[in-house]
ZADO-1210 file (C-alpha; in nm, 4 decimals, padded with zeros to 6 digits):
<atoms>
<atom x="00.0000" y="00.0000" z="00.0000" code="UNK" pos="1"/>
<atom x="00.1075" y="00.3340" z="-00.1216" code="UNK" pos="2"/>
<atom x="-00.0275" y="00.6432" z="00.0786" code="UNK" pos="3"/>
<atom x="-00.0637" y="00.8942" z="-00.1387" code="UNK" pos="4"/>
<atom x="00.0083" y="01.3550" z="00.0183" code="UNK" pos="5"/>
<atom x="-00.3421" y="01.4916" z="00.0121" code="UNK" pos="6"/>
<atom x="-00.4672" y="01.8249" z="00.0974" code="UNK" pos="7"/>
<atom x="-00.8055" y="01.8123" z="00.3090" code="UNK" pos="8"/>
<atom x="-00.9528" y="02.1614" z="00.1850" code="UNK" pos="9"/>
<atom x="-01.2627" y="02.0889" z="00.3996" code="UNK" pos="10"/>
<atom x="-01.5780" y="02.1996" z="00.3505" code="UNK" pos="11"/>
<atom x="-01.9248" y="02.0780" z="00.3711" code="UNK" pos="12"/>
<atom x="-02.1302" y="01.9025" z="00.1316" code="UNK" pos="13"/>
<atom x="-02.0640" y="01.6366" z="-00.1730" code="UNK" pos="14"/>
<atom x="-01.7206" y="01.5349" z="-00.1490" code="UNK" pos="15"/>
<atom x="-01.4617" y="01.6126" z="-00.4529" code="UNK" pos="16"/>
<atom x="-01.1430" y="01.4662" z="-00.4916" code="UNK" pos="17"/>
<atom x="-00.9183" y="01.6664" z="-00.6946" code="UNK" pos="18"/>
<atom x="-00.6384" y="01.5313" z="-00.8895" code="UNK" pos="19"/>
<atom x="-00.4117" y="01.7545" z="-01.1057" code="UNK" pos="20"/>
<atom x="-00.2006" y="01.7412" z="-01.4282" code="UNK" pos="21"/>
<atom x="00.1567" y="01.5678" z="-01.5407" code="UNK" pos="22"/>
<atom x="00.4731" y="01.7628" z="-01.3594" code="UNK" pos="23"/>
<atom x="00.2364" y="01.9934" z="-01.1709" code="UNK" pos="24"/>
<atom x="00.1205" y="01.9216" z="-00.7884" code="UNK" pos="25"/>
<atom x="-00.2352" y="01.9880" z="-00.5924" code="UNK" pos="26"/>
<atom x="-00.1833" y="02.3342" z="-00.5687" code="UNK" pos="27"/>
<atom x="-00.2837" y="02.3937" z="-00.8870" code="UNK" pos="28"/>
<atom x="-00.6235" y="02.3060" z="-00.7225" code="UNK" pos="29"/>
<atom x="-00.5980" y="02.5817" z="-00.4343" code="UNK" pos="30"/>
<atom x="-00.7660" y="02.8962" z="-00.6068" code="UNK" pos="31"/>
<atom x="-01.0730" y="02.6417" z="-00.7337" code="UNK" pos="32"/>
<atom x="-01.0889" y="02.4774" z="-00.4545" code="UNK" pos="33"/>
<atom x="-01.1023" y="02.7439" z="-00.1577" code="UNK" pos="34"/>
<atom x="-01.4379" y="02.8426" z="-00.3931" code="UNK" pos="35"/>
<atom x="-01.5953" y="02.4533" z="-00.4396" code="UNK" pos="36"/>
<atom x="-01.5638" y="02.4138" z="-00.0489" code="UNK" pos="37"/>
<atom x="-01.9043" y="02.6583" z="-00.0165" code="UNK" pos="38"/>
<atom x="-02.0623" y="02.3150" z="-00.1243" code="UNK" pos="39"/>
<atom x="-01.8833" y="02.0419" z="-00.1247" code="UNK" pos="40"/>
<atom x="-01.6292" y="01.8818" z="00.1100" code="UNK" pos="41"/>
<atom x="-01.2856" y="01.9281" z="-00.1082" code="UNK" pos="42"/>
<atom x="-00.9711" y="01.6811" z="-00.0761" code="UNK" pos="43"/>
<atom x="-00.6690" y="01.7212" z="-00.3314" code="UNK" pos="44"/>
<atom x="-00.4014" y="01.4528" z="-00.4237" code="UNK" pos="45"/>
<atom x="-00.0657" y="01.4409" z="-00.5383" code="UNK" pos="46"/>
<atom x="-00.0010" y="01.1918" z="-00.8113" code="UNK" pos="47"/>
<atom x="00.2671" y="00.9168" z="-00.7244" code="UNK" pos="48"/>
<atom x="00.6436" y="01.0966" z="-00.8114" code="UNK" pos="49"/>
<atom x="00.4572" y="01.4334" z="-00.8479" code="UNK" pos="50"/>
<atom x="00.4620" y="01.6984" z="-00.5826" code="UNK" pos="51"/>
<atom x="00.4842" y="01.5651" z="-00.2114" code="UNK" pos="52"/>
<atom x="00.4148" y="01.2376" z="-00.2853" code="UNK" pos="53"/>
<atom x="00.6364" y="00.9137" z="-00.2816" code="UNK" pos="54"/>
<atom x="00.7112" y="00.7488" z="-00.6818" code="UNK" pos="55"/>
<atom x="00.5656" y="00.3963" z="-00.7976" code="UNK" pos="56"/>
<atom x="00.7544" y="00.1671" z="-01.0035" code="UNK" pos="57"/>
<atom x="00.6732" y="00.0911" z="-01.2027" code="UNK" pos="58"/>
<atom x="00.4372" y="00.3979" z="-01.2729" code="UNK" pos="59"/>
<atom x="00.1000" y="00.2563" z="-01.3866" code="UNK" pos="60"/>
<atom x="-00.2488" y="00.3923" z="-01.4075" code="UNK" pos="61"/>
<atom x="-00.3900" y="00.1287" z="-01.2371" code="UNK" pos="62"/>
<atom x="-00.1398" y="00.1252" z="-00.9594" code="UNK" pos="63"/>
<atom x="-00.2319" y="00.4522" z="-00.9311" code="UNK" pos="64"/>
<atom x="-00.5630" y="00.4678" z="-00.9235" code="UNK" pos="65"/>
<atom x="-00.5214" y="00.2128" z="-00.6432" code="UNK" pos="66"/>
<atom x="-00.3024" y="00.3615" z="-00.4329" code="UNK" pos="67"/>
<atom x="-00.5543" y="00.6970" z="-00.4850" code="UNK" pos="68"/>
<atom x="-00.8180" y="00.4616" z="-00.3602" code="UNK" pos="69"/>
<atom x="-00.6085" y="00.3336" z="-00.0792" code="UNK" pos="70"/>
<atom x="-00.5305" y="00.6881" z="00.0457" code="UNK" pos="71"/>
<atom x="-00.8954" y="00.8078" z="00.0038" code="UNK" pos="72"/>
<atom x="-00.9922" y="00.4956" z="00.2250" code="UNK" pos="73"/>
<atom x="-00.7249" y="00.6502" z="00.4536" code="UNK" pos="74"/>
<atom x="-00.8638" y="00.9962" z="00.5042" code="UNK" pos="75"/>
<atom x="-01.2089" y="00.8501" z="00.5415" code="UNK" pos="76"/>
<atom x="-01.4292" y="00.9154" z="00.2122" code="UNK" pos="77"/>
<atom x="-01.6204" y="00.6441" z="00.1049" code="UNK" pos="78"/>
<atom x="-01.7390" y="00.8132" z="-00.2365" code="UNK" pos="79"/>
<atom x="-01.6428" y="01.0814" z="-00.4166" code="UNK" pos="80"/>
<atom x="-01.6665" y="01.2784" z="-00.7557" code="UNK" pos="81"/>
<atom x="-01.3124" y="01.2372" z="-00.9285" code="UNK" pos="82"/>
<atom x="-01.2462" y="01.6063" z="-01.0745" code="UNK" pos="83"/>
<atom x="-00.8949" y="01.6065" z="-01.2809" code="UNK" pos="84"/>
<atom x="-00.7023" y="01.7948" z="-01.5346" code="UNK" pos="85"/>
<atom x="-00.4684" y="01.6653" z="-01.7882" code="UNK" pos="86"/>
<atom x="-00.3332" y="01.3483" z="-01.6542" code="UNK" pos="87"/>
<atom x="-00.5010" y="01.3678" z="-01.3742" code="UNK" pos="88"/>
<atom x="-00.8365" y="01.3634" z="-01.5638" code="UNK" pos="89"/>
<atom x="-00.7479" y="01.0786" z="-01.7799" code="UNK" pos="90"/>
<atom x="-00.6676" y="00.9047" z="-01.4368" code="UNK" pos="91"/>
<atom x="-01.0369" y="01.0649" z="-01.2659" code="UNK" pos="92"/>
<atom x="-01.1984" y="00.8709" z="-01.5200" code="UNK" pos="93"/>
<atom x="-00.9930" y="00.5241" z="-01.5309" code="UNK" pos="94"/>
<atom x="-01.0572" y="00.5881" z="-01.1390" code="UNK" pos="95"/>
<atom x="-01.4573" y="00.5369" z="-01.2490" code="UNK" pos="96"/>
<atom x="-01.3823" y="00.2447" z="-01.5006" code="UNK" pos="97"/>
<atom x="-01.2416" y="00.0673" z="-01.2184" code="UNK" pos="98"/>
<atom x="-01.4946" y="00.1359" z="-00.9105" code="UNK" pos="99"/>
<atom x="-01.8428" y="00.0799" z="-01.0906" code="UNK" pos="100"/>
<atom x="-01.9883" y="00.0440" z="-00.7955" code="UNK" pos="101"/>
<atom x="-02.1320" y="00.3823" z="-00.6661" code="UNK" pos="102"/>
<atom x="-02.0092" y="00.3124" z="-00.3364" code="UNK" pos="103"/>
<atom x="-01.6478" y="00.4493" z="-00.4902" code="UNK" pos="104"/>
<atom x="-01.7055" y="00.6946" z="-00.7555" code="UNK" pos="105"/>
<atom x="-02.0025" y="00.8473" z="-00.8112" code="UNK" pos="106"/>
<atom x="-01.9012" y="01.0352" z="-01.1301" code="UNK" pos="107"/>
<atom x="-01.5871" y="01.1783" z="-01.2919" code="UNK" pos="108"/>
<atom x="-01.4700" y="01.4955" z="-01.4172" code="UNK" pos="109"/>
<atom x="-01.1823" y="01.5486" z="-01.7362" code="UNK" pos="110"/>
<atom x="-01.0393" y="01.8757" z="-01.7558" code="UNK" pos="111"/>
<atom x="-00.8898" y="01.8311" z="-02.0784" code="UNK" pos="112"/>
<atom x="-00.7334" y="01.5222" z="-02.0000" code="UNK" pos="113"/>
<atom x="-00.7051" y="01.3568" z="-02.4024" code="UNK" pos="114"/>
<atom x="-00.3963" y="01.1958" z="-02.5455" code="UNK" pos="115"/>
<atom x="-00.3096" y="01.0256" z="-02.8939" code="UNK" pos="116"/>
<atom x="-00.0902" y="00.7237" z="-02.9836" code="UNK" pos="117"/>
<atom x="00.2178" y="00.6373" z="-03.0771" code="UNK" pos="118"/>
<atom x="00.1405" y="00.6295" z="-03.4312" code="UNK" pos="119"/>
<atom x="-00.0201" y="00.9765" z="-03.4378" code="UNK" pos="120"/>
<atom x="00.1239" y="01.1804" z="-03.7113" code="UNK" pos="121"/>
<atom x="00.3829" y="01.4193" z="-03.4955" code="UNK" pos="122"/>
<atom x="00.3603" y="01.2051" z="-03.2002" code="UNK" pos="123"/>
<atom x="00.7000" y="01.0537" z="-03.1455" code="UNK" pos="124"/>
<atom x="00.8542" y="01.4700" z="-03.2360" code="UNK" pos="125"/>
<atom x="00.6403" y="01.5368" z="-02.9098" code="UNK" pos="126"/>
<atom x="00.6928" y="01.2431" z="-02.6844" code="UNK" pos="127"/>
<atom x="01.0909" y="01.3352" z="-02.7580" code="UNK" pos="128"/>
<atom x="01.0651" y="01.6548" z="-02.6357" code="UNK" pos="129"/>
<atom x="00.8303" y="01.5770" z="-02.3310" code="UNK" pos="130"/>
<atom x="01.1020" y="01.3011" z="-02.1784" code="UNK" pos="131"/>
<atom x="01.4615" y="01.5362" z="-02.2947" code="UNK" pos="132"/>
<atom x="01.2745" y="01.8130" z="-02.0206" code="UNK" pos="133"/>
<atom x="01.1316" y="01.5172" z="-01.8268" code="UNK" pos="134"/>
<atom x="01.2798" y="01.5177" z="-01.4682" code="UNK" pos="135"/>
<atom x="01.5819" y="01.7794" z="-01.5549" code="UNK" pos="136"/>
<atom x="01.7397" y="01.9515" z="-01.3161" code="UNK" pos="137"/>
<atom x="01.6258" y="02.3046" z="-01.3318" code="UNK" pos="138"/>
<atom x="01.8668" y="02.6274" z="-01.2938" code="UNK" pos="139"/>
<atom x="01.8570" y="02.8501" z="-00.9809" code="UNK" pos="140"/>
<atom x="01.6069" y="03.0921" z="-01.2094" code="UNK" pos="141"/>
<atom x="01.3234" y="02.8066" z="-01.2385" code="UNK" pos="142"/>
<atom x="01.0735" y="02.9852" z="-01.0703" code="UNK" pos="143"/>
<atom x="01.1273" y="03.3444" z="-01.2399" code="UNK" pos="144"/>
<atom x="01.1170" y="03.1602" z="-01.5815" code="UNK" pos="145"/>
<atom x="00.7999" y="02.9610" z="-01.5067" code="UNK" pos="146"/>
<atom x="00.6097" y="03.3359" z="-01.3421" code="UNK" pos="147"/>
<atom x="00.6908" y="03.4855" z="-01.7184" code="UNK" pos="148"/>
<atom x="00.5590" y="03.2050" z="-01.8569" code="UNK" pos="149"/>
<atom x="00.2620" y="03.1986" z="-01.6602" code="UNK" pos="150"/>
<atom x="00.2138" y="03.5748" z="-01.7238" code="UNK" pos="151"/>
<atom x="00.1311" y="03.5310" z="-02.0987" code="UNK" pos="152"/>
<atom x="-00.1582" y="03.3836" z="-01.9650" code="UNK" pos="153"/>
<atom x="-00.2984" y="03.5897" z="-01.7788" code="UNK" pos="154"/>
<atom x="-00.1899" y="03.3397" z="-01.4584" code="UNK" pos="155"/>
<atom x="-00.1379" y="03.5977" z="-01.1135" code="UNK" pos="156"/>
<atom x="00.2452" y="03.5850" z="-01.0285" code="UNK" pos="157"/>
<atom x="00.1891" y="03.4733" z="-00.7104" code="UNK" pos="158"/>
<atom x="-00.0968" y="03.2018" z="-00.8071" code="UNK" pos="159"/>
<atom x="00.1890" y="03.1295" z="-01.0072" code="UNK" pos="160"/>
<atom x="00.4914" y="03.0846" z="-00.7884" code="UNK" pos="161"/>
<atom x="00.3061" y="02.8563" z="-00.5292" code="UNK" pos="162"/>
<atom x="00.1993" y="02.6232" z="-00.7683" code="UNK" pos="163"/>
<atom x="00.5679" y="02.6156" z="-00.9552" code="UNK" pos="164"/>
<atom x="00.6768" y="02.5787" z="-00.6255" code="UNK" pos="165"/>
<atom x="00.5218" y="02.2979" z="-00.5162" code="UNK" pos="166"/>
<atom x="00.5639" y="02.1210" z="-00.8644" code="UNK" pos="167"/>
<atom x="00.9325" y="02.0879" z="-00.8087" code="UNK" pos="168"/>
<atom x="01.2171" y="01.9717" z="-00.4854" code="UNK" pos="169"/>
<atom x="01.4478" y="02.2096" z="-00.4097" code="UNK" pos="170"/>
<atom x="01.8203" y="02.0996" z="-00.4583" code="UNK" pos="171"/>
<atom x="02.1240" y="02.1994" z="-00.1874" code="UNK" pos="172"/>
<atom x="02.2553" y="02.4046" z="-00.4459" code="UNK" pos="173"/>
<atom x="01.9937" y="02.6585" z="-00.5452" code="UNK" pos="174"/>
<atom x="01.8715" y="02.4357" z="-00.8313" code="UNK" pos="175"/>
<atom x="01.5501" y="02.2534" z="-00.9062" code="UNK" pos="176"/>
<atom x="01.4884" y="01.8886" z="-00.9253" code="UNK" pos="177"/>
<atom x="01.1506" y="01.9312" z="-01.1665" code="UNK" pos="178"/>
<atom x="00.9167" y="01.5934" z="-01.1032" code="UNK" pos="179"/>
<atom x="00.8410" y="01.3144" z="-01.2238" code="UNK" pos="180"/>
<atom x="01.1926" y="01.1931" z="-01.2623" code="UNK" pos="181"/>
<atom x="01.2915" y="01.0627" z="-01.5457" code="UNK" pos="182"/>
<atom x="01.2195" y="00.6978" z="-01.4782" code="UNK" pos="183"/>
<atom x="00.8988" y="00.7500" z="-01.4064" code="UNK" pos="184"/>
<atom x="00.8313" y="01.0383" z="-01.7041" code="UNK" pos="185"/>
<atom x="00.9194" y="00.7690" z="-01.9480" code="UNK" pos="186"/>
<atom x="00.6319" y="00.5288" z="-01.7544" code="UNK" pos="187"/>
<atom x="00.3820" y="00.7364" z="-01.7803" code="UNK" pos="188"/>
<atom x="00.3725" y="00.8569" z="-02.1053" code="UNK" pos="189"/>
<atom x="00.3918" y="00.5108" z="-02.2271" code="UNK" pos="190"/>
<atom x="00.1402" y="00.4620" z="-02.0220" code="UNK" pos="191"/>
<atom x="-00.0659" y="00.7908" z="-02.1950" code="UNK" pos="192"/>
<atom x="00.0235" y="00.6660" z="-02.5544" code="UNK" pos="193"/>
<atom x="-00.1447" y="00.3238" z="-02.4351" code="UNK" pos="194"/>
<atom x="-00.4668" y="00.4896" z="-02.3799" code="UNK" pos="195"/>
<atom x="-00.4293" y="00.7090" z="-02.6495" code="UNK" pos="196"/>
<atom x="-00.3986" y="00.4915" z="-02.8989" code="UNK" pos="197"/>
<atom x="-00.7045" y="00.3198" z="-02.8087" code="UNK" pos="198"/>
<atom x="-00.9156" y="00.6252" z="-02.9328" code="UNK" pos="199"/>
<atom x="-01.1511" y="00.8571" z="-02.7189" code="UNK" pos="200"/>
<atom x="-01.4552" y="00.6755" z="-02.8656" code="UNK" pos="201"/>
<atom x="-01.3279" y="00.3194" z="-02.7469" code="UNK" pos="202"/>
<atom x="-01.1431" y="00.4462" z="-02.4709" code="UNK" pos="203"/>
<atom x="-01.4652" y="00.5475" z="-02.2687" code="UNK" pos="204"/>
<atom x="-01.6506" y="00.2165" z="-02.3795" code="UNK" pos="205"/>
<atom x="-01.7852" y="00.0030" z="-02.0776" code="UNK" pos="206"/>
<atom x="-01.7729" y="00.3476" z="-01.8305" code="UNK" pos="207"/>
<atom x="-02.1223" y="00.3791" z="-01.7043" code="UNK" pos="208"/>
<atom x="-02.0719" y="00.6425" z="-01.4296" code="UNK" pos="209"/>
<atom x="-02.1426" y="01.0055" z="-01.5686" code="UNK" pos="210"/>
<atom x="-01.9364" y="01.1781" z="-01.6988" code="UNK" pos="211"/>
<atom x="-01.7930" y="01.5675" z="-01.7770" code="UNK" pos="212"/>
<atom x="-01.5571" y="01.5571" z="-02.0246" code="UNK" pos="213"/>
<atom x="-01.4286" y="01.9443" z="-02.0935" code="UNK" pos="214"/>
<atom x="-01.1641" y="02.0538" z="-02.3477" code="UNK" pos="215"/>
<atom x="-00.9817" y="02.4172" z="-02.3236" code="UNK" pos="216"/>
<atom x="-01.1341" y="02.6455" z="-02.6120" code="UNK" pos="217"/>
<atom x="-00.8214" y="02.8127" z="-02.6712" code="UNK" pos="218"/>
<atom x="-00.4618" y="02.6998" z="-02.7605" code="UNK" pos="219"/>
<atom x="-00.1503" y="02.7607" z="-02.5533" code="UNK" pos="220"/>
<atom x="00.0321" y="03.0705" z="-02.8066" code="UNK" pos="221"/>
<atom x="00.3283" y="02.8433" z="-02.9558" code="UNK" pos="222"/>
<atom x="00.6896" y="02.9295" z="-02.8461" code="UNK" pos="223"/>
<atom x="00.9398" y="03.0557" z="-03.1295" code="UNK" pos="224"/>
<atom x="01.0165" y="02.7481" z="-03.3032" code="UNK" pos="225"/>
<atom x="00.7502" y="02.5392" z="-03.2005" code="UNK" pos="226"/>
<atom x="00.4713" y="02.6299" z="-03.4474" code="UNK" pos="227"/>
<atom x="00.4199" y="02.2951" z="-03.5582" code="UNK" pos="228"/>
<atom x="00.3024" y="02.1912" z="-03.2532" code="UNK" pos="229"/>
<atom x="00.0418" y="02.4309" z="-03.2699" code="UNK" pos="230"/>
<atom x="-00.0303" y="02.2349" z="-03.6320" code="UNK" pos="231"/>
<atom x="-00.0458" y="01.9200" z="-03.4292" code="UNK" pos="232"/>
<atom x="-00.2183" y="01.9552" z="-03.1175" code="UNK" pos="233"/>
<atom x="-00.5117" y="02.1672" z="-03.3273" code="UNK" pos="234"/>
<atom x="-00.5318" y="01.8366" z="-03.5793" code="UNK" pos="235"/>
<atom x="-00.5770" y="01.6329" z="-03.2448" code="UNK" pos="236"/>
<atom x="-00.8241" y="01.8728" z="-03.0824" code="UNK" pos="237"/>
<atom x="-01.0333" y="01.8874" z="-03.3776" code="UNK" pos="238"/>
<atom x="-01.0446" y="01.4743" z="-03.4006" code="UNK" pos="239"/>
<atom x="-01.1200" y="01.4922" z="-03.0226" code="UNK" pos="240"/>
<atom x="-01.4104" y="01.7507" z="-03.0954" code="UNK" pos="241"/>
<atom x="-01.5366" y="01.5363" z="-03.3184" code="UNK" pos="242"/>
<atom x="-01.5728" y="01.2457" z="-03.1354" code="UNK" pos="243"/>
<atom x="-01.7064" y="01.3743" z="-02.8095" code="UNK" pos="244"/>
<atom x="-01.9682" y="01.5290" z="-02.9888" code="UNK" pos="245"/>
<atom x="-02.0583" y="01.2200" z="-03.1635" code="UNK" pos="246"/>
<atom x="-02.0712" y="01.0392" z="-02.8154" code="UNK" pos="247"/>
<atom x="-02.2705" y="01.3131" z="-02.6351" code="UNK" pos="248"/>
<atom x="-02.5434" y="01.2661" z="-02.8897" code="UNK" pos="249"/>
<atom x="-02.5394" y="00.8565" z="-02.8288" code="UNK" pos="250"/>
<atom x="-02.5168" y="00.8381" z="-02.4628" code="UNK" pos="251"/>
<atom x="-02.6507" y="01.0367" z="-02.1688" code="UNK" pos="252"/>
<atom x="-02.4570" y="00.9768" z="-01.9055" code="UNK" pos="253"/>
<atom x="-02.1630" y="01.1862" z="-02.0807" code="UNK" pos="254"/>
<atom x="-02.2167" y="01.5546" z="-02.1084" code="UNK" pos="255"/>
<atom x="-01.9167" y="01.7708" z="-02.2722" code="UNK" pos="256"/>
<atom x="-01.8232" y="02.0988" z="-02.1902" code="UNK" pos="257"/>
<atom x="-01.5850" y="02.3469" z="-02.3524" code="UNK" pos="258"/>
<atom x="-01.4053" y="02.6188" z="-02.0979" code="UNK" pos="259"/>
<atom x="-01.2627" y="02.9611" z="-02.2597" code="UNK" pos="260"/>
<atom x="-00.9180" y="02.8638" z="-02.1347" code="UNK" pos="261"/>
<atom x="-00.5910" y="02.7037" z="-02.2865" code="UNK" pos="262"/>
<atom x="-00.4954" y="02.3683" z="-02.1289" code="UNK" pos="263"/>
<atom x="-00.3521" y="02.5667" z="-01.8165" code="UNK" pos="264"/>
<atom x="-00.7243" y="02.6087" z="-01.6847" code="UNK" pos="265"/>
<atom x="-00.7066" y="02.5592" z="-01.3347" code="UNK" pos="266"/>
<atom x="-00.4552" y="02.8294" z="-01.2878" code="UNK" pos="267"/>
<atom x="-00.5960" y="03.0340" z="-01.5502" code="UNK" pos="268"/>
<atom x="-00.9552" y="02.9887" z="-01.5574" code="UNK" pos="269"/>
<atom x="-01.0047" y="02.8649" z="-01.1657" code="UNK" pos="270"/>
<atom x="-01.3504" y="03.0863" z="-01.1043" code="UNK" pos="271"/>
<atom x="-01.4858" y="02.9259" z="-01.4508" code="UNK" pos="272"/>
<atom x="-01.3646" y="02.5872" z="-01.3560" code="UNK" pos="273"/>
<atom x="-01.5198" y="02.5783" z="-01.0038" code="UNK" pos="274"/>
<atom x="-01.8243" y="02.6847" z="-01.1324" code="UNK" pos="275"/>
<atom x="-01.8560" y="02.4369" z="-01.4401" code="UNK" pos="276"/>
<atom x="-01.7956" y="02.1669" z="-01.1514" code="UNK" pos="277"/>
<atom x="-01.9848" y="02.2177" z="-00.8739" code="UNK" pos="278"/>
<atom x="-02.2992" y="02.2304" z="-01.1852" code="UNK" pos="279"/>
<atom x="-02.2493" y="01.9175" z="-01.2727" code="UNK" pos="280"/>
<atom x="-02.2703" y="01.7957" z="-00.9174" code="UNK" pos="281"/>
<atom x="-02.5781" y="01.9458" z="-00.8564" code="UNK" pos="282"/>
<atom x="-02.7405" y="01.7605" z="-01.2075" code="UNK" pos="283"/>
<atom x="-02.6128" y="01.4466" z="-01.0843" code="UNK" pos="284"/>
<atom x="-02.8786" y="01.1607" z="-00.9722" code="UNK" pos="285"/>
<atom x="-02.9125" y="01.1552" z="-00.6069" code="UNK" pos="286"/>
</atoms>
């Protein structure tokens, strides 16, 4: 058994559990979720290897979805709506696929959480540069660099700082040991390729909890050099669009949502997200 660093927001009222994306932490969560805990009883997780909490090998979704389980059982909720973004939405809902049973997850929430296979045109360029930044050690001017960033998007500087903060270990020297490490990068994006190449259509076959499956309307603005990713990832959205729609029309237990955000929602977007969430809690069946 793996006990996974949660945050116990509090609150009062359906309980969330909040997991958050690949190399970030559960701060991400705060600024949405010191507004869901008006209504709801709020708990936020690090993945395994991310932020405070201890790495898995080998990484797996399903060894982490049951070593979430394991630590919700250890802070005492019995059921709970699994809210995630990015990773940790593409984990929310594997989290549903394997508790059917109410008693575990009631529903599940994907903030943009979609990935494509190995064979996707442009995939292998991207999975390249995702493991060569994967666990590096980050200079002494890690958190200044990721604030700028952040700025372009309209993120709050301080917002900003906490949450690049907490995504990373400080080193002795002044550097920045940036998480996952590299071990367990390379695990779980073979593990996001394996989903990915299943399709969002067959992917979400067999799920019968509800569902809120959300994309960001706008693109991240592509850095000097990397316009072809822009190329790529709008190719992918698109195909994603496509098929969510065709889903939402075939089964009513899925509802899909689109947030004016890039994929950096939660930090950018956290008054839009909270509200889009605690909706669909209150349209869910008793």
């Amino acid at each position: 058994m793996t006990l996974l660093h949660a945050h116990d927001h509090g609150g009062d009222g359906p309980q969330l559990v909040l997991l958050h994306g690949y190399s970030r932490s559960l701060t991400d969560w705060d600024p949405s979720a010191a507004l869901l805990t008006a209504g709801h009883r709020v708990l936020a997780v690090d993945l395994p290897g991310h932020g405070r909490s201890p790495d898995i090998a080998p990484w797996t979704i399903p060894t982490a979805v049951r070593d979430i389980a394991d630590t919700l059982d250890a802070h005492g909720v019995p059921e709970a709506v699994m809210v995630g973004h990015s990773l940790g939405g593409l984990i929310a809902v594997e989290y549903a696929r394997a508790n059917p049973d109410r008693a575990r997850a009631r529903a599940a929430v994907n903030l943009d959480g979609f990935w494509w296979g190995r064979e996707y045109p442009g995939a292998q360029r991207v999975g390249e540069g995702l493991l060569a930044s994967s666990g590096a050690i980050a200079p002494p001017g890690y958190l200044e660099e990721q604030v700028a960033h952040a700025a372009r998007l309209g993120i709050p500087a301080a917002r900003a700082e906490a949450a690049a903060r907490a995504a990373a270990r400080p080193l002795p020297d002044g550097r920045w040991q940036t998480l996952p490490e590299r071990v367990a990068a390379r695990e779980i994006l073979d593990e996001l390729h394996r989903l990915g190449e299943l399709g969002v259509t067959t992917w979400l076959d067999g799920i019968d909890r509800p569902l809120m499956l959300v994309q960001a309307g706008r693109r991240l603005p592509p850095a000097p050099g990397m316009e072809w990713f822009a190329e790529f990832n709008a190719r992918f959205t698109h195909g994603v669009s496509d098929e969510l729609a065709t889903l939402a029309r075939t089964r009513p237990t899925l509802g899909v949502d689109r947030i004016d955000a890039t994929h950096a929602t939660i930090l950018e977007a956290p008054e839009t997200v909270a509200g889009l969430v605690a909706g669909f809690v209150r349209g869910l069946p008793d």
